[in-house]
C-alpha positions as CSV (number, residue, x, y, z in Angstrom):
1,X,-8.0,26.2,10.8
2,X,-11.1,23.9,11.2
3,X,-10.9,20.3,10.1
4,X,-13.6,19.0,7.5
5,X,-15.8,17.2,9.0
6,X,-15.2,13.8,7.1
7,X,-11.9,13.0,7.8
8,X,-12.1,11.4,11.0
9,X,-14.4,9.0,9.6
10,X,-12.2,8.4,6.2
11,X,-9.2,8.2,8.5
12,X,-10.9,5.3,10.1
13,X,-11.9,3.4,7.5
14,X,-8.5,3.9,6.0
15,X,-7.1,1.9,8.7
16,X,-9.6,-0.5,8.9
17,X,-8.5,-1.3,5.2
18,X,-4.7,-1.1,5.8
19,X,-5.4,-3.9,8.9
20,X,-7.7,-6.5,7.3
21,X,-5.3,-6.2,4.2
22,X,-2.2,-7.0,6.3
23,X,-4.2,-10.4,7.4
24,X,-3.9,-11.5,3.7
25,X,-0.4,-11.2,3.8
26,X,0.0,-12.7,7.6
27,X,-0.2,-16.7,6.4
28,X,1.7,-16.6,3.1
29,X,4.5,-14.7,4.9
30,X,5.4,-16.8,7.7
31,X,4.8,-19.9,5.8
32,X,7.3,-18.6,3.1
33,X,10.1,-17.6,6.0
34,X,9.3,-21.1,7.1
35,X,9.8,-22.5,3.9
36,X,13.7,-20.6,3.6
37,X,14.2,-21.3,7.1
38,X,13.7,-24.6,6.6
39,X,15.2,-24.8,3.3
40,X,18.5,-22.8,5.0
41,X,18.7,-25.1,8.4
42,X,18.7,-28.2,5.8
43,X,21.3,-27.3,3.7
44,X,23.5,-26.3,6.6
45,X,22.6,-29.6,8.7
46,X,22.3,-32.4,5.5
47,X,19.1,-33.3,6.2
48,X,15.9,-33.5,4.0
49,X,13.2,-32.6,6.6
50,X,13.6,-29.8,8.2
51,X,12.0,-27.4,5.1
52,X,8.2,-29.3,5.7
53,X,8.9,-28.6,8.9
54,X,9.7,-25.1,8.4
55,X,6.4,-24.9,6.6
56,X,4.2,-26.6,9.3
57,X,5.6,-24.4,11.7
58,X,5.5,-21.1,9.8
59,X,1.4,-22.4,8.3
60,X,1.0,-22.7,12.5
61,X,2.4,-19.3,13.5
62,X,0.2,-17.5,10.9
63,X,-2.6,-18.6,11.4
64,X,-1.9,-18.1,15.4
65,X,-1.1,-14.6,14.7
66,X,-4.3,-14.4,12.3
67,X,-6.5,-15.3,15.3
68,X,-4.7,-12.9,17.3
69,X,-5.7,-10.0,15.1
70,X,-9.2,-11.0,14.3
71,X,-9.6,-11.2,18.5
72,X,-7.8,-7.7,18.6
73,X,-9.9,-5.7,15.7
74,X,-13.0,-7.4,17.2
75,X,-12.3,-6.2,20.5
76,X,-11.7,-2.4,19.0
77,X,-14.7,-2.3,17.2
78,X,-17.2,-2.9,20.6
């Protein structure tokens, strides 16, 4: 059976949706498992601080895995 001819190119932009889409979700999710983390590692340990720092840390490792993406879809698209 032959394939119609669009689908490679419907394919493609169908994953080029699905990535730049999961970049949306990239920041608010680590900042949020930062936020419990935090929340979690105070509650067990007394202490009042460690949540903002769960929050700087998790705002840090999205936005690091943000860049990482961005520099990976640019390099697939030369």
């Amino acid at each position: 059976m032959p394939k119609p001819q669009g689908q490679p190119k419907e394919r493609n932009f169908i994953v080029q949706v699905a990535r730049y889409s999961e970049i949306g979700f990239i920041i608010p999710a680590a900042v949020i498992l930062g936020l419990l983390l935090g929340k979690l590692l105070d509650w067990w340990l007394h202490t009042h601080w460690l949540m903002i720092a769960g929050v700087i840390f998790g705002a840090i490792v999205g936005f690091v895995q943000l860049i990482r993406m961005v520099t990976a879809a640019s390099q697939d698209e030369r």
